[in-house]
N, C-alpha and C positions, 0 to 999 in steps of 0.2 A: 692735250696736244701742246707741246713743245713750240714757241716761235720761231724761227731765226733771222735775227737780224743780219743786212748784208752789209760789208765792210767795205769803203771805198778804196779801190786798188792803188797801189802805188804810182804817182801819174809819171810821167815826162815831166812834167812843168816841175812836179817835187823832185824828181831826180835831178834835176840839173839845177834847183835851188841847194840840193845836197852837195853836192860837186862844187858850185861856186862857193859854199859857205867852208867846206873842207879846207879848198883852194885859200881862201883867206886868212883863214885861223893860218894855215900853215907858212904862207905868206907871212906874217905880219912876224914869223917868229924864225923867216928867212932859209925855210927849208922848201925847194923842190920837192912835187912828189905826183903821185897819179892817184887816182881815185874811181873807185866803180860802183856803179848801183844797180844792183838786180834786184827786179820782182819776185812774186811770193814763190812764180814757176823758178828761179834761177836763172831767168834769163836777162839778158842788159838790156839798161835801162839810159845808162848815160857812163859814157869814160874818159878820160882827160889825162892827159900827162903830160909835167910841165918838160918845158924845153930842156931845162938844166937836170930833171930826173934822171936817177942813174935806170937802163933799161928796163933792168929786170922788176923797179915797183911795179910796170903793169901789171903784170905776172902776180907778186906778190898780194897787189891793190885786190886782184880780182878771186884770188885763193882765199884770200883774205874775210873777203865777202860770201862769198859761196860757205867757208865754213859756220860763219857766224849764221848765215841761212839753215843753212844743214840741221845745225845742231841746238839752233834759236837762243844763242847764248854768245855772248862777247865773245872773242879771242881769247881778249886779254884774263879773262877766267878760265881758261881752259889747260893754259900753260901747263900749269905742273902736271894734269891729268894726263899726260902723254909723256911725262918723264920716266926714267927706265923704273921707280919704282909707283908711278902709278896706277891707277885702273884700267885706265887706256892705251897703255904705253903700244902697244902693239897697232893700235886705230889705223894712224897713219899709212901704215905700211900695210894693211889687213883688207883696204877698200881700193878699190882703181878707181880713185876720185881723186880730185885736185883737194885736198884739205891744207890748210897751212894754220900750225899752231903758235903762232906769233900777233901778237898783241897789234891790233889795226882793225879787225873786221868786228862791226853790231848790226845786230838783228835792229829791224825798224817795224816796230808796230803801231799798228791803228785802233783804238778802242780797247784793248786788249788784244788783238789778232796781228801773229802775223804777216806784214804784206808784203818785204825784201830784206834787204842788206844794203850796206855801207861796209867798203872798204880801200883804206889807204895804206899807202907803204911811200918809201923815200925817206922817212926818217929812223931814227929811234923806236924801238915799238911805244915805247912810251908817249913819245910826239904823235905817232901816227894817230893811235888809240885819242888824245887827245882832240885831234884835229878833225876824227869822225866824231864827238861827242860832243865836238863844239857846233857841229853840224845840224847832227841828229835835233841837239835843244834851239837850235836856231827853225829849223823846219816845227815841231812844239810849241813855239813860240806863235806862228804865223798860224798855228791851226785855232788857236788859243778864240 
């Protein structure tokens, strides 16, 4: 007989240390942006967008997140998977799901499991992606 260990869920107090940690990276490198954190259900957890954000990163921030939920894999690897000659290419368009393949949304695991998402928009996918990674290992750090 089999154990299972149980995994502590993504809290409030860690989403909104995700959010603030986001917030700063992106901060310090002087880009507005918004940020979302959903639990392991896809449901939110904490969201934020700065004043100067242009609207639609909420939208973004939170597509963002949900994909990298969904599919338990960065954005930012997903990229080419959805280009016209991908394997996915058709994904996008084939679900009535909010997915968004643009670099900004990570899976956030606990122990090996996992328990939500992280995702940001406002900048560059490259910033964005950044600015949840600087997060993600800032929350790592404190679990440490």
């Amino acid at each position: 007989m089999s154990t299972t260990t149980a995994v502590a869920p993504l809290t409030t107090a860690d989403a909104e240390l995700l959010v603030d940690a986001a917030r700063s990276a992106a901060e310090a490198a002087g880009v507005p942006v918004s940020v979302t954190v959903l639990d392991a259900g896809g449901h939110l957890l904490a969201f934020r967008r700065d004043d100067r954000a242009v609207l639609i990163s909420g939208e973004t921030s939170t597509r963002k997140a949900y994909t990298a939920l969904q599919l338990n894999a960065p954005t930012a690897d997903l990229v080419d998977l959805v280009k016209p000659d991908g394997p996915f290419h058709t994904l996008p368009t084939a679900l009535d799901r909010p997915l968004l393949f643009i670099a900004g949304g990570i899976p956030v695991h606990r122990d090996g499991r996992l328990v939500g998402a992280l995702g940001v928009g406002g900048g560059a996918p490259a910033q964005d992606h950044s600015f949840a990674a600087a997060a993600l290992d800032r929350l790592a750090r404190l679990a440490r």
